[in-house]
C-alpha positions in Angstrom: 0.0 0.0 0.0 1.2 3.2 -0.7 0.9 6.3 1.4 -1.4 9.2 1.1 -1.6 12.6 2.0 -4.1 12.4 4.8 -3.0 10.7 7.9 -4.9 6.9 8.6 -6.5 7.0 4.7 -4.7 3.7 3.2 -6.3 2.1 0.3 -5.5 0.1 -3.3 -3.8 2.2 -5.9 -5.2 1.7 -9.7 -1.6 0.1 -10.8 -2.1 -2.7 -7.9 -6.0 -3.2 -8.9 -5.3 -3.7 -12.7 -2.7 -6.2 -11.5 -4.7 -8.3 -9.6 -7.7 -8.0 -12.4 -4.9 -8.8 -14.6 -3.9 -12.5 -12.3 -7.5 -13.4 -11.5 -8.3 -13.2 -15.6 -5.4 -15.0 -16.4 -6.1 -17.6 -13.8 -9.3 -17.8 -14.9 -8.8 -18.2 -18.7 -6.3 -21.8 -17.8 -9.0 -23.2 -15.1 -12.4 -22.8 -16.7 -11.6 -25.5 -19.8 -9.8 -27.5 -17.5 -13.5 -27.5 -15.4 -15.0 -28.1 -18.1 -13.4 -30.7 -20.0 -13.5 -32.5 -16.1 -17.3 -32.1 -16.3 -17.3 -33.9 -20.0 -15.2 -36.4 -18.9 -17.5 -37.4 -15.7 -20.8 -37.0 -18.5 -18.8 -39.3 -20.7 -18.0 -41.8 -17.8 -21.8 -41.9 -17.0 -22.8 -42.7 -20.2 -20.2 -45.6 -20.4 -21.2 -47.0 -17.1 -24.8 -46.4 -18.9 -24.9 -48.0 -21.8 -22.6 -50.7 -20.4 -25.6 -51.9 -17.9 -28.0 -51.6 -20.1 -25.7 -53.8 -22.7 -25.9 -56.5 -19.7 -29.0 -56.2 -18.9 -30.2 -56.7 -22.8 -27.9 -59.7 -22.7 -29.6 -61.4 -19.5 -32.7 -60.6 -21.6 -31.8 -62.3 -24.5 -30.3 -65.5 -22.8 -33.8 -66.0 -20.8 -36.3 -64.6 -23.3 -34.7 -66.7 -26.6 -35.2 -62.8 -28.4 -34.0 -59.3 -28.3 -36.0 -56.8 -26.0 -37.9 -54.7 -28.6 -38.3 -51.3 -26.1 -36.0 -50.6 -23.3 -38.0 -49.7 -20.1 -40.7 -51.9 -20.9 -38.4 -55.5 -21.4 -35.4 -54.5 -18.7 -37.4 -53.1 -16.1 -37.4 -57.0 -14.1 -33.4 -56.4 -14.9 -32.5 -53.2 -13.4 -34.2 -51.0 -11.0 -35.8 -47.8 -11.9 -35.0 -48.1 -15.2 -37.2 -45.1 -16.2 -35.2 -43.2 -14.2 -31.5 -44.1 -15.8 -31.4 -40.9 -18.1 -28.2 -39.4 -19.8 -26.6 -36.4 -18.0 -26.8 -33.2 -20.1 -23.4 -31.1 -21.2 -20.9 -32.4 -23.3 -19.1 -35.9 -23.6 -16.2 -37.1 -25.0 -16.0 -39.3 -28.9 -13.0 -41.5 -28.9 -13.4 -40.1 -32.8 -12.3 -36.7 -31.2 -14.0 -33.9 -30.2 -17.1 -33.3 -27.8 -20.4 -33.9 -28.7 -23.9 -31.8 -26.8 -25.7 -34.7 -25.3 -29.4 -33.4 -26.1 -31.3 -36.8 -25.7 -33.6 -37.5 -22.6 -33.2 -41.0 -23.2 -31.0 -44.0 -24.1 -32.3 -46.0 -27.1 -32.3 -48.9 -28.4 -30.4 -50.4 -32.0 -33.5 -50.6 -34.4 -31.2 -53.1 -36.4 -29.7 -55.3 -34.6 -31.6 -54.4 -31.0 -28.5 -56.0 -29.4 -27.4 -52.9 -28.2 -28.3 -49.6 -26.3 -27.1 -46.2 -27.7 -26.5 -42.6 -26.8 -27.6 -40.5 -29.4 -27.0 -42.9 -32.1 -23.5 -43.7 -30.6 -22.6 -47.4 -29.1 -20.8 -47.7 -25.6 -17.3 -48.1 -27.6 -18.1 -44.5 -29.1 -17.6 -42.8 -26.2 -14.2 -42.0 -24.4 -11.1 -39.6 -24.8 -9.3 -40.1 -28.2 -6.1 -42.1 -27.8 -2.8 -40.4 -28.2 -0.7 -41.8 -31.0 2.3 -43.3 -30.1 4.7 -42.3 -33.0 
């Protein structure tokens, strides 16, 4: 702090407030991707854990049933519990393709083709994760 003219009056110059505006943007321009890459990466870890129950759950199906489920509340609710309630998290996750995608749907679906396999927006359980560095 600097001194002032009038005795007991101490305070901030401008010069020391521009500086400390300065550190906390700075600061703040390095920690808010990190947060929110750490946010995609739990969003991307739910859907894994996700789809990988439901992937079980379809097989247990299969195995006792002799079929495929054809609609994925209805056939694997007697496999886990509150299945209506097992939604995807909004925000971002993670494509091992590369990138981040939005996660916009309120539900997990099933394959039409094969109905062997739950997805995430279109995308299987092996589609989601960080990409993997190259070695070279």
């Amino acid at each position: 702090m600097w001194k002032t003219k009038y005795k007991g009056q101490g305070g901030f110059t401008l010069l020391e407030l521009m500086i400390v505006m300065s550190i906390i943007g700075i600061l703040s321009i390095v920690a808010i991707p990190k947060f929110n890459d750490a946010i995609a990466m739990a969003n991307t870890s739910k859907v894994q854990t996700d789809l990988q129950t439901l992937n079980t759950a379809i097989t247990m199906y299969t195995a006792q049933n002799g079929t495929y489920p054809n609609d994925l509340v209805r056939d694997l609710s007697d496999y886990i519990v509150d299945i209506d309630k097992l939604q995807p998290p909004k925000g971002d996750c993670f494509l091992r393709s590369g990138g981040k995608v939005a996660i916009t749907d309120k539900t997990y679906s099933l394959d039409a083709i094969t109905r062997t396999q739950a997805l995430c927006q279109s995308h299987a359980f092996s589609d989601f994760g960080k990409k993997e560095k190259s070695s070279t």
